[in-house]
PyMOL Python script that loads the backbone (N, CA, C, O; Angstrom):
from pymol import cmd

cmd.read_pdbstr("""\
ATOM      1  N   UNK A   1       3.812  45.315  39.547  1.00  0.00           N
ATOM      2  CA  UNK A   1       4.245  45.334  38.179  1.00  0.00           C
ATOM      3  C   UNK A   1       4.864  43.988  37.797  1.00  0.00           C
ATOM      4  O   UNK A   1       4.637  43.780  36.605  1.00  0.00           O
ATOM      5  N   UNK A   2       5.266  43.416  38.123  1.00  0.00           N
ATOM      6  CA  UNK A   2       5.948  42.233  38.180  1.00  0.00           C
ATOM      7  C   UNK A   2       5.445  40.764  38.188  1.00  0.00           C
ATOM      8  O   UNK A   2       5.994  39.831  37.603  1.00  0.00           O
ATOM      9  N   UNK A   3       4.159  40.691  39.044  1.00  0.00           N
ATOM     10  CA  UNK A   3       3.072  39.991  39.000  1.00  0.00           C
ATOM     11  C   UNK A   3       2.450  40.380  37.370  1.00  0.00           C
ATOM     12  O   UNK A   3       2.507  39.548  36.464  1.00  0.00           O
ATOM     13  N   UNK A   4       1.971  41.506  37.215  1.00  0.00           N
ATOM     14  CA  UNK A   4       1.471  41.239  35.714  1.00  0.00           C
ATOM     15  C   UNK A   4       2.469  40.986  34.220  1.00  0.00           C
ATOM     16  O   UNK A   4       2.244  40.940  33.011  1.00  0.00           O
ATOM     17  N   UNK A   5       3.505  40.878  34.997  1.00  0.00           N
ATOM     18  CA  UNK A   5       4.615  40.996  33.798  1.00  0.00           C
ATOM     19  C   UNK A   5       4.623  39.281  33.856  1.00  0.00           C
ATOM     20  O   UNK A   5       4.704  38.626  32.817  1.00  0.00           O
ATOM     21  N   UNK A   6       4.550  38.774  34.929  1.00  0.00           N
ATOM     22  CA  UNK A   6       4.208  37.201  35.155  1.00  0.00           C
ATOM     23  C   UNK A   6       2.846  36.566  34.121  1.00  0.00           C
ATOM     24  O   UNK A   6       2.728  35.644  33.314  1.00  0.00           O
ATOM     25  N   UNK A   7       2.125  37.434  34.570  1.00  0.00           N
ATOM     26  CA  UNK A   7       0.569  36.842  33.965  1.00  0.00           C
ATOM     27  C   UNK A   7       1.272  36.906  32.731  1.00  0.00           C
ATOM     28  O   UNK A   7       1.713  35.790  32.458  1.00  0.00           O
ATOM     29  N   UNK A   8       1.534  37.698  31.937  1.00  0.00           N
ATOM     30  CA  UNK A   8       1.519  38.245  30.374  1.00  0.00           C
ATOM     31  C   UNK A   8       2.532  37.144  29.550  1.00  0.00           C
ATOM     32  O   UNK A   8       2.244  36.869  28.385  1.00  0.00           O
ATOM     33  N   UNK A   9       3.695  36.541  30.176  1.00  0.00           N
ATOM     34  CA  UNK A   9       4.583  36.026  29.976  1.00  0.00           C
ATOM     35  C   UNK A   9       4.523  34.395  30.078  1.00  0.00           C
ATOM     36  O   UNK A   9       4.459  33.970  31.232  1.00  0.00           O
ATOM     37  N   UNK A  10       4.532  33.684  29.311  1.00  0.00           N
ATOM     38  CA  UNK A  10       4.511  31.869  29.685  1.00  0.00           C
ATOM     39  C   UNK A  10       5.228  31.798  30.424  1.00  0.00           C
ATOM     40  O   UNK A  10       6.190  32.527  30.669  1.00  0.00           O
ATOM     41  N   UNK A  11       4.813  30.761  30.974  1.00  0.00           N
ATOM     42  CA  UNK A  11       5.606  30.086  31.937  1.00  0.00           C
ATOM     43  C   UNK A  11       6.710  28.964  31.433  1.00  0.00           C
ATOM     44  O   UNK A  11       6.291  28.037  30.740  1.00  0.00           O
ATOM     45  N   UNK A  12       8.204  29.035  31.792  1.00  0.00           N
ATOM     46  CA  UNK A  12       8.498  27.825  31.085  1.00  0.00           C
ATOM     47  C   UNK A  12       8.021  25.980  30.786  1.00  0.00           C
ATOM     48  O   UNK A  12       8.184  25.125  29.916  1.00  0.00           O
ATOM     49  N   UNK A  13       7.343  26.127  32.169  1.00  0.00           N
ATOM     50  CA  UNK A  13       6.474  24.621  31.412  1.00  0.00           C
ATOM     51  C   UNK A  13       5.157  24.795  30.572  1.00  0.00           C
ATOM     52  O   UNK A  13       4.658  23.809  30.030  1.00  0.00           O
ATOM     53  N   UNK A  14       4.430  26.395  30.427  1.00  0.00           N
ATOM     54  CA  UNK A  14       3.484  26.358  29.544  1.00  0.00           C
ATOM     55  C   UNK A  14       4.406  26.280  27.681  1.00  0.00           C
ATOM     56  O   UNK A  14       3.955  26.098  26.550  1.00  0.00           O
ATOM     57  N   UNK A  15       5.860  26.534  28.240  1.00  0.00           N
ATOM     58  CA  UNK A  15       6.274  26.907  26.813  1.00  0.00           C
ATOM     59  C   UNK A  15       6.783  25.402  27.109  1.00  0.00           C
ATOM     60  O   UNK A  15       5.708  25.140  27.650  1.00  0.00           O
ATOM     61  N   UNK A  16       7.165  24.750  27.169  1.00  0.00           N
ATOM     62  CA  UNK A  16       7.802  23.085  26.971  1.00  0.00           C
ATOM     63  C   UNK A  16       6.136  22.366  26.420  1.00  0.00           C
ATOM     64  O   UNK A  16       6.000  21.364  25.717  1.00  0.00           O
ATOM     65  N   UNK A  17       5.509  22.857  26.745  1.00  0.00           N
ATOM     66  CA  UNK A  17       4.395  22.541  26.880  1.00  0.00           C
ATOM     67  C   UNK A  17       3.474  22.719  25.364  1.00  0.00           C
ATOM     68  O   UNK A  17       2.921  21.870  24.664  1.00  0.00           O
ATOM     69  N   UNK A  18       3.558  23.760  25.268  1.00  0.00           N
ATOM     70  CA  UNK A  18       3.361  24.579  23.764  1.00  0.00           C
ATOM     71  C   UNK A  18       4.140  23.825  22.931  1.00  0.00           C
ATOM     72  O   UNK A  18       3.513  23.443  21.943  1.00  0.00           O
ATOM     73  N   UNK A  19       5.761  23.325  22.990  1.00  0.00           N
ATOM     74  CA  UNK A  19       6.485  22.711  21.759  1.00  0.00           C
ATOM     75  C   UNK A  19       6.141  21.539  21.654  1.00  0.00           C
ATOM     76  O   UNK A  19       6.113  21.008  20.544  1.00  0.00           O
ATOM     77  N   UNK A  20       5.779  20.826  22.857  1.00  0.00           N
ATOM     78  CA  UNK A  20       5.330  19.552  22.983  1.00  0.00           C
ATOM     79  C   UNK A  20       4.335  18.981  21.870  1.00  0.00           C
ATOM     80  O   UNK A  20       4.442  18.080  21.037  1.00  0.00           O
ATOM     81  N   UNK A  21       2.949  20.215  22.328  1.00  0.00           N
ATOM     82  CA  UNK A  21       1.956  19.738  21.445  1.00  0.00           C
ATOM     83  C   UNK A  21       1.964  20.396  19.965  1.00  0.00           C
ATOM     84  O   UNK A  21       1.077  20.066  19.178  1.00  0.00           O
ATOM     85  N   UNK A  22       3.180  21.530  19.499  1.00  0.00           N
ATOM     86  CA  UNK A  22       3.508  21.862  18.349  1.00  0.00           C
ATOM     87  C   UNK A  22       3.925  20.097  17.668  1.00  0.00           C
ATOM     88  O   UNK A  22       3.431  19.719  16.605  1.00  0.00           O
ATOM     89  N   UNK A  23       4.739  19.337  18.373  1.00  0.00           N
ATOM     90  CA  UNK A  23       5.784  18.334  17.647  1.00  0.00           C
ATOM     91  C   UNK A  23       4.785  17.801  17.762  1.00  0.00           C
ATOM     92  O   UNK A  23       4.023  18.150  16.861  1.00  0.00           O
ATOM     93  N   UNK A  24       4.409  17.189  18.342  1.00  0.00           N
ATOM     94  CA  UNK A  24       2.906  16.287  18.120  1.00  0.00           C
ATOM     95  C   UNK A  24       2.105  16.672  17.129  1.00  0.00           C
ATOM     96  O   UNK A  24       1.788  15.816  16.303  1.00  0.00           O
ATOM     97  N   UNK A  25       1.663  17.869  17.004  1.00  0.00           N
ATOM     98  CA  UNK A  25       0.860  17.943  15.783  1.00  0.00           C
ATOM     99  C   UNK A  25       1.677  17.789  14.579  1.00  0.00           C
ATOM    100  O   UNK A  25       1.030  17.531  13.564  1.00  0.00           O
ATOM    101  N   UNK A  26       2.912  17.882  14.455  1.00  0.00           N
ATOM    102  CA  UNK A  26       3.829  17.707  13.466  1.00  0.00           C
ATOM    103  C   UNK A  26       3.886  16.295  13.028  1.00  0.00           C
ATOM    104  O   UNK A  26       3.669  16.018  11.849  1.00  0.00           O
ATOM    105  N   UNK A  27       4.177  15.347  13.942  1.00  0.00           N
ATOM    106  CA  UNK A  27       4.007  13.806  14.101  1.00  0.00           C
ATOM    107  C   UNK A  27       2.692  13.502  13.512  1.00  0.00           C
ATOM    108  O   UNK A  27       2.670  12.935  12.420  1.00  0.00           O
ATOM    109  N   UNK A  28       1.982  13.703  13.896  1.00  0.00           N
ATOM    110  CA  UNK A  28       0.414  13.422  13.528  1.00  0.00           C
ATOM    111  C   UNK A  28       0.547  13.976  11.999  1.00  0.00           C
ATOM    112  O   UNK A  28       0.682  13.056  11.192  1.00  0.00           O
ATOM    113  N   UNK A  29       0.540  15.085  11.514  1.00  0.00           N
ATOM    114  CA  UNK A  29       0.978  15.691  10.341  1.00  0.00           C
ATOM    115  C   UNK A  29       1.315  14.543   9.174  1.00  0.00           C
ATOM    116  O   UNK A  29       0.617  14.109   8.257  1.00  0.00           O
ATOM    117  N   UNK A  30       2.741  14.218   9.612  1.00  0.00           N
ATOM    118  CA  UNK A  30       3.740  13.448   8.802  1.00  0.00           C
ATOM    119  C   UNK A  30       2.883  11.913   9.090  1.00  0.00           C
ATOM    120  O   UNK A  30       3.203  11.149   8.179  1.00  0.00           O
ATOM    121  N   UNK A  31       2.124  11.385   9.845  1.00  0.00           N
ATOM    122  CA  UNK A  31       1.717  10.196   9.850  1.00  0.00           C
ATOM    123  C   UNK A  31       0.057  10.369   8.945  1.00  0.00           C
ATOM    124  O   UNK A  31      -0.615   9.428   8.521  1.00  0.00           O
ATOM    125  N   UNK A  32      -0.130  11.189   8.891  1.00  0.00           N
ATOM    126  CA  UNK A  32      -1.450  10.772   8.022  1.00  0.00           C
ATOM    127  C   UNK A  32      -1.030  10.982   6.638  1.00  0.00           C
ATOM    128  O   UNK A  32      -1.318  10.344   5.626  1.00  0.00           O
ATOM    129  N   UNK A  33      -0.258  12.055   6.812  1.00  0.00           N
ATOM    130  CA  UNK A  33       0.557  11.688   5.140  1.00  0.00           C
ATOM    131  C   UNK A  33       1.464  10.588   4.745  1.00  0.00           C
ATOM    132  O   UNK A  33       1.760  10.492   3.554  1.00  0.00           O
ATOM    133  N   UNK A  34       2.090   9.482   5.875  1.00  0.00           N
ATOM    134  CA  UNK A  34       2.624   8.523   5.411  1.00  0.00           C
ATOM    135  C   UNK A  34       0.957   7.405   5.047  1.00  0.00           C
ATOM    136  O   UNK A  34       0.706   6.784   4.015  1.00  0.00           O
ATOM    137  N   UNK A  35       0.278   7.491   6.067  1.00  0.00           N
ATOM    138  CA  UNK A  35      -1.389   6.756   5.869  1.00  0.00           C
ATOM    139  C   UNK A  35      -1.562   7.022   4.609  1.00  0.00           C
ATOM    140  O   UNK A  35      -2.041   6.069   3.994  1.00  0.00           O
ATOM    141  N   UNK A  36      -1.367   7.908   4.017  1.00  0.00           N
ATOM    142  CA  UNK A  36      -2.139   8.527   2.918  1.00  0.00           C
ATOM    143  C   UNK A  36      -1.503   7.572   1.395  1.00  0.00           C
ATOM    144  O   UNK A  36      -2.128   6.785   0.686  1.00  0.00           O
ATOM    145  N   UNK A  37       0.010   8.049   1.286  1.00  0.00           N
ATOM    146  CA  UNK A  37       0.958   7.526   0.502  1.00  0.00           C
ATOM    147  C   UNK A  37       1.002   5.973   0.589  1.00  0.00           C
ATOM    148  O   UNK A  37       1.326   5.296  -0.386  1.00  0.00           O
ATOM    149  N   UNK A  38       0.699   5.486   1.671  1.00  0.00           N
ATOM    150  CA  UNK A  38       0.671   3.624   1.882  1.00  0.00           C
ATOM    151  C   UNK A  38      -1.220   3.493   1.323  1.00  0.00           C
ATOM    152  O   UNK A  38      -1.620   2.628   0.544  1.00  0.00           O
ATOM    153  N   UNK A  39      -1.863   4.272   1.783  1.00  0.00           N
ATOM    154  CA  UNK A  39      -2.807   4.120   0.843  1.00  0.00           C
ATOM    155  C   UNK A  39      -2.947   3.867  -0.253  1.00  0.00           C
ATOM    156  O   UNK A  39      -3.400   2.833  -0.744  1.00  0.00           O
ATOM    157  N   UNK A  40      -2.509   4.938  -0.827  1.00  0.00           N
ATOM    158  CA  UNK A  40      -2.364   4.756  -2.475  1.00  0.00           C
ATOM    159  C   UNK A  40      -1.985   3.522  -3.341  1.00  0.00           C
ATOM    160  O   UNK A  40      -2.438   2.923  -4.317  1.00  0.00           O
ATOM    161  N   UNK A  41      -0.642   3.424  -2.263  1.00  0.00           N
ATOM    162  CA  UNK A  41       0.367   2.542  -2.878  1.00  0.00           C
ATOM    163  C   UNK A  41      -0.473   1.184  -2.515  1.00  0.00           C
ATOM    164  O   UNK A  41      -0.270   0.391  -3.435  1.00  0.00           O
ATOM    165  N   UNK A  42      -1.050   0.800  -1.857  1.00  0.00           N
ATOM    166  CA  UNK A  42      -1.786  -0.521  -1.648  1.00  0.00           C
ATOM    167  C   UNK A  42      -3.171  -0.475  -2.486  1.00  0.00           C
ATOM    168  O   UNK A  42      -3.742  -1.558  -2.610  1.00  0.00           O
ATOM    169  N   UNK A  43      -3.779   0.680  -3.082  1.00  0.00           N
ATOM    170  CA  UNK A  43      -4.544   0.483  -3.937  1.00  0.00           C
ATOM    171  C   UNK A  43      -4.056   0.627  -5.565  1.00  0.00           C
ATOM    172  O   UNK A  43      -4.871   0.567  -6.486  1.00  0.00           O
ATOM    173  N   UNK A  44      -2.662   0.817  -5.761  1.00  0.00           N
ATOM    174  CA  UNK A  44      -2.101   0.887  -6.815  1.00  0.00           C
ATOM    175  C   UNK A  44      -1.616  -0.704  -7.170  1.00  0.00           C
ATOM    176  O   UNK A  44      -1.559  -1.130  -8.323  1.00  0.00           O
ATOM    177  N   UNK A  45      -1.215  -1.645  -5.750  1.00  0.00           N
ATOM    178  CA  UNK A  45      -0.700  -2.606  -5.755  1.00  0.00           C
ATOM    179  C   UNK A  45      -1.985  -3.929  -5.776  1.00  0.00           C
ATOM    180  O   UNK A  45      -1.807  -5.138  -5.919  1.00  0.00           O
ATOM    181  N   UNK A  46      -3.167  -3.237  -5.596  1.00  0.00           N
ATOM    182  CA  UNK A  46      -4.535  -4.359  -5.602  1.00  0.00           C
ATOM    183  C   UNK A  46      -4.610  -4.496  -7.207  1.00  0.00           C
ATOM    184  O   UNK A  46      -4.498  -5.559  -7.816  1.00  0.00           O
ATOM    185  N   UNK A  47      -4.880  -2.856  -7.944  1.00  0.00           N
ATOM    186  CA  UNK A  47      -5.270  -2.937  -9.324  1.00  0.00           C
ATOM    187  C   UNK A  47      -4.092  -3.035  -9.549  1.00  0.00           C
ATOM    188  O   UNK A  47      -4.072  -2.095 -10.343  1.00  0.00           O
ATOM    189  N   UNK A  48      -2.584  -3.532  -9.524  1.00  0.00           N
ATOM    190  CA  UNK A  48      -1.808  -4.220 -11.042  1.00  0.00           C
ATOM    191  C   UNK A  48      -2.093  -5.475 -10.308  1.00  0.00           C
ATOM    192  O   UNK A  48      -1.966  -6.253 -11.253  1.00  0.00           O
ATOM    193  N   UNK A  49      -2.411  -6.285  -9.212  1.00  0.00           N
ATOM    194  CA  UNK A  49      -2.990  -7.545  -8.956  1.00  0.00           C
ATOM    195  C   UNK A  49      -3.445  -8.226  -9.580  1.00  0.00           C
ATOM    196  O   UNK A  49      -2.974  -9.263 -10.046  1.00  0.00           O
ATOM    197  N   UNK A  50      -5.209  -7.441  -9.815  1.00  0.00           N
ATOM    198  CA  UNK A  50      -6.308  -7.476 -10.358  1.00  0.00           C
ATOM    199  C   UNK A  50      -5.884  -7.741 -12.476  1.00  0.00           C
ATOM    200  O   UNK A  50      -6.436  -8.506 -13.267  1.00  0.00           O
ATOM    201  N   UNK A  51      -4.811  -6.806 -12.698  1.00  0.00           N
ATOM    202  CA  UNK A  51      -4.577  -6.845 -14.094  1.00  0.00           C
ATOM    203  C   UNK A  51      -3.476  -8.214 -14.040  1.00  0.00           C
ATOM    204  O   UNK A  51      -3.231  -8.928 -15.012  1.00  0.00           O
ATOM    205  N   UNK A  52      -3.010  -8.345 -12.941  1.00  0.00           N
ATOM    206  CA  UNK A  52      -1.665  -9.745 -13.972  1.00  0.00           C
ATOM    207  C   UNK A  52      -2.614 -10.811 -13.690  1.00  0.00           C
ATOM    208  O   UNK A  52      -2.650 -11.623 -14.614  1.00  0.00           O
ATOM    209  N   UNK A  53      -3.443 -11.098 -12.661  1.00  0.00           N
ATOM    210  CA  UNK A  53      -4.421 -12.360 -12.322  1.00  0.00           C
ATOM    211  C   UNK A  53      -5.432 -12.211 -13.943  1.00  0.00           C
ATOM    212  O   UNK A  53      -6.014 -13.225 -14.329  1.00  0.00           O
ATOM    213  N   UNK A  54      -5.514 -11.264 -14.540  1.00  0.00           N
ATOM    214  CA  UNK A  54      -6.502 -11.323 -15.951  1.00  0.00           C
ATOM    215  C   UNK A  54      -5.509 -11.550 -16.862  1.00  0.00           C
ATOM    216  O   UNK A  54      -5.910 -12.236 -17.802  1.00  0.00           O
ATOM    217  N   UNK A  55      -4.428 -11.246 -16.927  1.00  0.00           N
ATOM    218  CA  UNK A  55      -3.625 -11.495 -17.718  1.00  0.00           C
ATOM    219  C   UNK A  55      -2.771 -13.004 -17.778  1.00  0.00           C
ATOM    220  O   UNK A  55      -2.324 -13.620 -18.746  1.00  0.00           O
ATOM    221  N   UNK A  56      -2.755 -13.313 -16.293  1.00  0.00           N
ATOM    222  CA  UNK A  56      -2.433 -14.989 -16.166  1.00  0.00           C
ATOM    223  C   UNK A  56      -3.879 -15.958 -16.820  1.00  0.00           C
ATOM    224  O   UNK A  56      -3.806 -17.008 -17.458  1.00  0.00           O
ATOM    225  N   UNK A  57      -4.869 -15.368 -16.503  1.00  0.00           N
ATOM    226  CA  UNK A  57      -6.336 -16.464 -16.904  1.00  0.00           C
ATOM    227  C   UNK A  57      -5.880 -16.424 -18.310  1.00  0.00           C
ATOM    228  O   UNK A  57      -5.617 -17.489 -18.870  1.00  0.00           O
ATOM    229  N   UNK A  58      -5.756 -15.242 -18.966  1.00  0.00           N
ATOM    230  CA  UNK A  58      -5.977 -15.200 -21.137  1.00  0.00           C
ATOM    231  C   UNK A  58      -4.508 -15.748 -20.908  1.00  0.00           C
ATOM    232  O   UNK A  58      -4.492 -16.501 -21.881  1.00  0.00           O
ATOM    233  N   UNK A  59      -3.468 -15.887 -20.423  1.00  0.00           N
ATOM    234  CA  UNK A  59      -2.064 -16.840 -20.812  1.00  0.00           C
ATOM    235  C   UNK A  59      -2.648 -18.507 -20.777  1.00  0.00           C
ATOM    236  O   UNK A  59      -2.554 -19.227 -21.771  1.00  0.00           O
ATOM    237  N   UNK A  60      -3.096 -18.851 -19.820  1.00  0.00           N
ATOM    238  CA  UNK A  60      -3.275 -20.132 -19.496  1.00  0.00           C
ATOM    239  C   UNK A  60      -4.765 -20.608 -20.385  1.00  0.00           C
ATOM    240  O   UNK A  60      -5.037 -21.788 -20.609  1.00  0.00           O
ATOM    241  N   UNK A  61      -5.840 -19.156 -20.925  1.00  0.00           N
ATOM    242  CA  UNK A  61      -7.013 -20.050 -21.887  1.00  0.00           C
ATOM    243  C   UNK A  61      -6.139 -20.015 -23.210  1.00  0.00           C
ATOM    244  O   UNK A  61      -6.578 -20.736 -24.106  1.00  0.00           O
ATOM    245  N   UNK A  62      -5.107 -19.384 -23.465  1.00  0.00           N
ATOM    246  CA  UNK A  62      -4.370 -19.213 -24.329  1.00  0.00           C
ATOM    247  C   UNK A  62      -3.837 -20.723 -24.708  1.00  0.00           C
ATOM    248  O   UNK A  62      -4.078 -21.470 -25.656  1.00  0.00           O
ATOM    249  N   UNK A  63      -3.123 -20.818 -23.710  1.00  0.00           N
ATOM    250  CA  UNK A  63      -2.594 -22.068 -23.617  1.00  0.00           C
ATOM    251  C   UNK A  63      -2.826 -23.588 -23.603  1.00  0.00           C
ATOM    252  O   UNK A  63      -2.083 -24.566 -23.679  1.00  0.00           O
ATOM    253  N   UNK A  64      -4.158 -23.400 -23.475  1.00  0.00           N
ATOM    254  CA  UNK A  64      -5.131 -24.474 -23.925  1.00  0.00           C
ATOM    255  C   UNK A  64      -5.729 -24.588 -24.852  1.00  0.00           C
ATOM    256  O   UNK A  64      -6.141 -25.656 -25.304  1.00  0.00           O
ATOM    257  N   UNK A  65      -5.888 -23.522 -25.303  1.00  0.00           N
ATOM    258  CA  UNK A  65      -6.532 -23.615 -26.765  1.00  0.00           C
ATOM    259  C   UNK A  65      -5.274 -23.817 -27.877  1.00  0.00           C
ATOM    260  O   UNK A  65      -5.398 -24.031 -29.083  1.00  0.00           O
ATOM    261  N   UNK A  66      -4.425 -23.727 -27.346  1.00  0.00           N
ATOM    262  CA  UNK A  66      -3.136 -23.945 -27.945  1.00  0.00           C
ATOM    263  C   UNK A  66      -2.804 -25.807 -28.288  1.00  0.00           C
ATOM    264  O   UNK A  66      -2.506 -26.299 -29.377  1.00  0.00           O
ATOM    265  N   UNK A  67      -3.005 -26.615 -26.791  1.00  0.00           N
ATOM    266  CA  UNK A  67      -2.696 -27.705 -26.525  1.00  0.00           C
ATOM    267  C   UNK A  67      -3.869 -28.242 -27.654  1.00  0.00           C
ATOM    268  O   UNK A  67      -3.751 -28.985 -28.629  1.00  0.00           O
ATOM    269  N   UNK A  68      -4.866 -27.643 -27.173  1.00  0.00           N
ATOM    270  CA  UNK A  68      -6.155 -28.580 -28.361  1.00  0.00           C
ATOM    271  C   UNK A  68      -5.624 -28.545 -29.345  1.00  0.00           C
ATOM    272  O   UNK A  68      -5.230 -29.666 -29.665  1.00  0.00           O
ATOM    273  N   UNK A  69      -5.269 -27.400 -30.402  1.00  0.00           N
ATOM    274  CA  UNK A  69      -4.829 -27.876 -31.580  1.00  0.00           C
ATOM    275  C   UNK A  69      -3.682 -28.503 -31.702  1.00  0.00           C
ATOM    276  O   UNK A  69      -3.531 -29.011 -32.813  1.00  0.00           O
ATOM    277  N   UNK A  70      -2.726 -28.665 -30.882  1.00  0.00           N
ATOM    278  CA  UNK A  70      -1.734 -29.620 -31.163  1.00  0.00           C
ATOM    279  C   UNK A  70      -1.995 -30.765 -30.825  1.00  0.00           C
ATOM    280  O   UNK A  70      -1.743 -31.673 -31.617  1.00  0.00           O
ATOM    281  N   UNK A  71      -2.488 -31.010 -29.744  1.00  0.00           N
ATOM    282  CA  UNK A  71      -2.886 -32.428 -29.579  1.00  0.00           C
ATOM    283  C   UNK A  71      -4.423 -32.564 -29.688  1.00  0.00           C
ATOM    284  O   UNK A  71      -5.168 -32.455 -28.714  1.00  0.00           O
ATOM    285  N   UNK A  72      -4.875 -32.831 -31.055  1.00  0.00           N
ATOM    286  CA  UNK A  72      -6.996 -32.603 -30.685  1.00  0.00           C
ATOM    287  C   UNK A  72      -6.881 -34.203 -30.519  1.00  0.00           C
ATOM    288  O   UNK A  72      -8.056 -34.550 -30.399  1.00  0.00           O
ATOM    289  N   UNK A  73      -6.038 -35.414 -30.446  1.00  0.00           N
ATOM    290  CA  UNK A  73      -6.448 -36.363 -30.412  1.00  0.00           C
ATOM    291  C   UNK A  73      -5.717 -36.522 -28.304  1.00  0.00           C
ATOM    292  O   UNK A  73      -4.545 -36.344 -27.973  1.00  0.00           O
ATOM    293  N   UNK A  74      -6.671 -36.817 -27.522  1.00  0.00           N
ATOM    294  CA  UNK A  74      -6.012 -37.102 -26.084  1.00  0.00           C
ATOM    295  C   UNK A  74      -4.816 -38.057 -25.872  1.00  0.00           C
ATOM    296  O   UNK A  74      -3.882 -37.741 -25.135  1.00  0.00           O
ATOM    297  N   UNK A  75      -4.856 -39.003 -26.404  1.00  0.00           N
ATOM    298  CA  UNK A  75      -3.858 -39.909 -26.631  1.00  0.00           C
ATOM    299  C   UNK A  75      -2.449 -39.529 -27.498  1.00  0.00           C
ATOM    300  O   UNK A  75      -1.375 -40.130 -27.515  1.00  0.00           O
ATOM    301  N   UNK A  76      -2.766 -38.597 -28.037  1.00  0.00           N
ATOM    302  CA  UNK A  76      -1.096 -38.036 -28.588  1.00  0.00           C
ATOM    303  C   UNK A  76      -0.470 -37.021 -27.501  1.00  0.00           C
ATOM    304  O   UNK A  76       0.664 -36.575 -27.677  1.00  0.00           O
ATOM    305  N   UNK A  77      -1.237 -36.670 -26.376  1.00  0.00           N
ATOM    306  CA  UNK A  77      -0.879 -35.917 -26.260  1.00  0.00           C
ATOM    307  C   UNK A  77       0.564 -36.538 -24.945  1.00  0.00           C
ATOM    308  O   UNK A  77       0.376 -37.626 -24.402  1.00  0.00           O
ATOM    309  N   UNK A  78       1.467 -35.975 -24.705  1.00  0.00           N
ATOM    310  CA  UNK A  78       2.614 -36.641 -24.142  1.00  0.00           C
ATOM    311  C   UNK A  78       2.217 -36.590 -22.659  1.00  0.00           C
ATOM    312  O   UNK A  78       1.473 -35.786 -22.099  1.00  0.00           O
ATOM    313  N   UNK A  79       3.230 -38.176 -21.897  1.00  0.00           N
ATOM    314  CA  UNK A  79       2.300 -38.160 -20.763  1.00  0.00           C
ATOM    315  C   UNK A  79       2.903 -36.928 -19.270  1.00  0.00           C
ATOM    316  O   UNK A  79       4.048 -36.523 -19.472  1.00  0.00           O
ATOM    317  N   UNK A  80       2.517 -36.610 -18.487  1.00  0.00           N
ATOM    318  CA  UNK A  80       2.756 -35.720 -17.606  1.00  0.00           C
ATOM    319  C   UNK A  80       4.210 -35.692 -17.442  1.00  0.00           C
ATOM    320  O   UNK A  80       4.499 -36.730 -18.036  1.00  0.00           O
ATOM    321  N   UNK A  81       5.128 -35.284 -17.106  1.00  0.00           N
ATOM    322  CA  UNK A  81       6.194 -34.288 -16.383  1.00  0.00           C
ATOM    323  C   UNK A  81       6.475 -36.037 -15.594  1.00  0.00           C
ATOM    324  O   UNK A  81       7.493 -36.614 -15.977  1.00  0.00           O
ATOM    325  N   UNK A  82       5.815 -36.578 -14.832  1.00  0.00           N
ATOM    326  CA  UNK A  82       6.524 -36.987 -13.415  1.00  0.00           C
ATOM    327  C   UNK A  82       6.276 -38.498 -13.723  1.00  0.00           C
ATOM    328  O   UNK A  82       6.820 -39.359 -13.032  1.00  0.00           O
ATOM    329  N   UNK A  83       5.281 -38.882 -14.980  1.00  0.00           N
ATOM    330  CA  UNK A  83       5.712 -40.525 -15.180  1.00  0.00           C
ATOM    331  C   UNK A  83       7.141 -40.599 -15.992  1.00  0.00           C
ATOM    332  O   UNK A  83       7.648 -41.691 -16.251  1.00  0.00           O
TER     333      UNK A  83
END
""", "prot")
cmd.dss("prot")
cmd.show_as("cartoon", "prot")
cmd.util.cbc("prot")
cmd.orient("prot")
């Protein structure tokens, strides 16, 4: 009787054993959902990239089309920053 009360019953290293690979799957769990959330967030962080790099090009054609009409002659226009 005692022998099958053995079989029927874990063993304490099948049960250390059992929590082991419970927390592990827990770990694994919480890491594909951090994968997941850094996902996002790095494809959230490509497209506002993608929008300020379009938004810097129309500042700077902006800004030239700006300079032409103030200066349409090259020679008025003032000389660089560093002479």
């Amino acid at each position: 009787m005692n022998e099958q009360f053995r079989e029927q019953s874990p063993s304490a290293r099948e049960q250390a054993l059992e929590e082991r690979l419970v927390e592990l799957e827990m770990r694994v769990s919480f890491q594909e959902q951090a994968l997941s959330e850094l996902s996002e967030a790095l494809a959230d962080a490509r497209l506002q990239g993608a929008r300020n790099t379009e938004i810097l090009r129309n500042l700077i054609d902006d800004l030239g089309k700006v300079r032409t009409a103030l200066y349409a002659d090259a020679a008025d226009e003032p000389p660089p920053p560093h002479y």
